[in-house]
N, C-alpha and C positions, 0 to 999 in steps of 0.2 A: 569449567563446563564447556563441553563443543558445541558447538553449534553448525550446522549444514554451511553450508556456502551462501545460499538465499538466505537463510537468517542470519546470517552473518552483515552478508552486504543492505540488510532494511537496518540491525543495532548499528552500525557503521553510517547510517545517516539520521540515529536519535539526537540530538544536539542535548546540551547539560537545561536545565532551567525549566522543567515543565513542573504545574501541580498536578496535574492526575493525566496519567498517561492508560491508553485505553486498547490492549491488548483482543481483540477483535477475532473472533471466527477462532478462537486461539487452538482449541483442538486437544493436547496436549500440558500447552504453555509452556512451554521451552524456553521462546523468544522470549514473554515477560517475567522469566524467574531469571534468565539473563539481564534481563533491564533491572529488576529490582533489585539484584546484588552488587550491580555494574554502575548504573546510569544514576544522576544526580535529580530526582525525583523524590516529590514529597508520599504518592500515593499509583499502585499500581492496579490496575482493574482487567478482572479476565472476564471473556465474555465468551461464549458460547449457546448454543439451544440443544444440546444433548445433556439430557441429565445425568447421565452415566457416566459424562466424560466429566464434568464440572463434581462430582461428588468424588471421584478420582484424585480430581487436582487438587482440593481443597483439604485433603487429606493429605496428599504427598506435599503442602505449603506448610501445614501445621508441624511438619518433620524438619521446616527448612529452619536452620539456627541463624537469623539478622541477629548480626552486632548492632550495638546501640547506635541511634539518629539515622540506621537505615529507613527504605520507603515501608510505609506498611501496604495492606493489598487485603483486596475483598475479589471475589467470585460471583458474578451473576449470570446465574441459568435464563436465560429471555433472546429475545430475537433482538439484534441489532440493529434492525431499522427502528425500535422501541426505544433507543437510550435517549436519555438526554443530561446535557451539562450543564456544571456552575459554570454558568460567562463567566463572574468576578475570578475564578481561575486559568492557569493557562492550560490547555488541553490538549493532546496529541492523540489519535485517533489511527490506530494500526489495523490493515483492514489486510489479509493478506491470504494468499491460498485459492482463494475462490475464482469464478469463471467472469469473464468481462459482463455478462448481462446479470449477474448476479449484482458485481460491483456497484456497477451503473445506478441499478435499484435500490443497494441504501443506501449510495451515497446521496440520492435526491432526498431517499426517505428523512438521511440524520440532517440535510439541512433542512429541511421543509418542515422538522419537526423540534429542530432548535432554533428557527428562525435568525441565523445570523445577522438578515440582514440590520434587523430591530435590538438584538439582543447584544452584538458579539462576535468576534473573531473566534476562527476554531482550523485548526489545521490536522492534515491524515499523511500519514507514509501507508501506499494502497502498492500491492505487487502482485497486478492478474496473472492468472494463470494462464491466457489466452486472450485473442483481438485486442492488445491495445492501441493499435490503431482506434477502435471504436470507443475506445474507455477516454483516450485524448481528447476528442472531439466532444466526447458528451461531456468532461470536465469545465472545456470552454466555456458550454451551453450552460453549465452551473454557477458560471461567475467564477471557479477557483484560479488562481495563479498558482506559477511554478516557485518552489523554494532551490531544490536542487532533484537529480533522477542520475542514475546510473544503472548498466548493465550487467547482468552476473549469470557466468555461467556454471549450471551445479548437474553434474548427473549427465552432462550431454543436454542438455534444455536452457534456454535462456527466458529469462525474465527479465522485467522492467521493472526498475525501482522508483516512484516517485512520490517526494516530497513537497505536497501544496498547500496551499491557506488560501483564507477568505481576505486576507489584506494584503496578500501578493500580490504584486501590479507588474509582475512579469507575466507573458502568454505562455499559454503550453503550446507548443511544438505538435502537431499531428503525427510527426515520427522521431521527435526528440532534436533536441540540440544542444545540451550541453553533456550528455551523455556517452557522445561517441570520439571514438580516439579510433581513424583509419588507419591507420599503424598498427592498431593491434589485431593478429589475423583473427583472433575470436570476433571480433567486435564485423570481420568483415565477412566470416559465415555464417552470421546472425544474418547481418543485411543482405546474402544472398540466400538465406534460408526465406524473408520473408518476401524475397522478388519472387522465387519459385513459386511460394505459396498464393502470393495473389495473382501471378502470368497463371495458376490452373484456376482459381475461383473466380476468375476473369472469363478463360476461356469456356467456362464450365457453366455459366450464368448469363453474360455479357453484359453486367447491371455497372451503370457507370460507377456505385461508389469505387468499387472494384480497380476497376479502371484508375480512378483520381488516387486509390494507394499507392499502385503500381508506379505510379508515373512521379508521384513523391517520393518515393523510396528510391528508386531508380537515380532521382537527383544526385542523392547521396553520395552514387556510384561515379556520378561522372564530374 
């Protein structure tokens, strides 16, 4: 099975050992019938809020042949700021596709409504499609730590990979930091693609956060 480049580089930072891993926004579900045939996982969950597409998948799942002690896997049509987990399992939370204020919104919603703090550790691999600068920051604001993050570039577009938890007691990075390798010239038209972008949304607005991107990202450069 192929998989895009982005989905490629979020299964590339599933680690072995989770009980129910939680295929998010999934669309299709590519990435978690990759993980279910692939990945050492007891229980695979797709999620979406189109009915049309989840009545699709759950048909083309029923076609799939697991060999025996594979994961098994269920489909729920509902909105993903709605989910909630077994704490007494481990859980991985794949959130991927979607726009930074989208993110932002359920990622407060699933903690706010699983209550880590009371209940539970719980960790997400999340890959905006857009401002993660702003996704960074609101992470912080969430309590989550960094696990690991990386760059990928698929189609001409880069994206941000990252892997956090509620018992990471690493910071996340505003513009990353274990992710970049300046040696590699993609990695280094990334980071001039996103000086560009915030030297016009700077000049275009004059709003300090603007400013405070540029001037982090800039770092980078020098």
């Amino acid at each position: 099975m192929t998989l895009s480049k982005r989905l490629t580089a979020i299964a590339e930072l599933v680690p072995d050992g989770y009980d129910e891993i939680w295929d998010c926004c999934c669309d299709h579900g590519l990435l978690g019938i990759y993980l279910l045939k692939t990945a050492h996982v007891n229980n695979v969950h797709f999620v979406d809020v189109v009915p049309e597409l989840m009545v699709k998948l759950e048909n083309k799942l029923r076609g799939i042949a697991l060999n025996k002690g594979q994961a098994t896997w269920q489909v729920h049509c509902k909105d993903v700021s709605q989910l909630s987990v077994d704490h007494s399992k481990r859980n991985l939370m794949i959130i991927a596709g979607v726009g930074g204020d989208l993110l932002i919104s359920l990622l407060t919603a699933l903690l706010q409504a699983n209550n880590t703090s009371k209940q539970g550790d719980i960790e997400f691999i999340i890959c905006p499609v857009h401002h993660c600068y702003q996704v960074r920051h609101e992470c912080q604001r969430l309590g989550l730590g960094l696990v690991a993050e990386k760059i990928v570039c698929d189609n001409n577009r880069f994206y941000e990979v990252l892997h956090l938890a509620t018992h990471s007691k690493q910071p996340i990075s505003a513009t990353g930091q274990q992710m970049w390798c300046l040696d590699n010239i993609e990695h280094i038209t990334y980071l001039n693609r996103l000086v560009a972008h915030y030297t016009r949304m700077q000049q275009q607005s004059q709003q300090g956060y603007f400013q405070q991107a540029l001037n982090a990202y800039n770092k980078l450069l020098n």
